[in-house]
N, C-alpha and C positions, 0 to 999 in steps of 0.2 A: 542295433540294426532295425530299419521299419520295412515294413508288408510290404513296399513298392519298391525294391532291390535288383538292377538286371543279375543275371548270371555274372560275371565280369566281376563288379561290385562287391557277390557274397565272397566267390574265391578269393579277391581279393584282401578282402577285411578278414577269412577265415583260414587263408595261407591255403588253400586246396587248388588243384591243378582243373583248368576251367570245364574239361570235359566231362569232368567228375562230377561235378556241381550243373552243369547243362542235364546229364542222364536225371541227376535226382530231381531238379526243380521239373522238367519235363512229367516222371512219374507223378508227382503233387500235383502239378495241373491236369493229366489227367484221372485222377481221384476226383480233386473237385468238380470235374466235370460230370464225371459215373455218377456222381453222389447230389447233382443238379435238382430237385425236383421239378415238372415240367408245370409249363406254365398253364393253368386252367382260365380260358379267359369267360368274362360273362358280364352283361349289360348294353349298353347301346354304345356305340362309338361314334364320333362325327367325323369325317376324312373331305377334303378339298382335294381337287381335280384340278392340279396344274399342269398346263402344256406348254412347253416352250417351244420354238420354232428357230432357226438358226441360219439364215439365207446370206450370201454372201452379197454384195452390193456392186453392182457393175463400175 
């Protein structure tokens, strides 16, 4: 099996009943979240200013 697996997919391949596999894969994603470290940003950034406008035509 690879990293990129829906719920669906593992139960299937692993014979478990999908709600089973929803609660666990759920718990794991939120671990890797907690365990995120946050992003420190620092330097210059350059960013554009786009505007779009969207008028309907008579």
């Amino acid at each position: 099996m690879g990293l990129n697996l829906s719920s669906s997919q593992i139960a299937r391949e692993l014979e478990l009943n999908i709600s089973d596999v929803e609660e666990r894969t759920g718990q794991l994603r939120e671990g890797v979240v907690a365990r995120k470290p946050r992003v420190k940003l620092h330097g210059e950034v350059e960013c554009r200013d786009t505007r779009r406008v969207s008028e309907k035509k008579p």
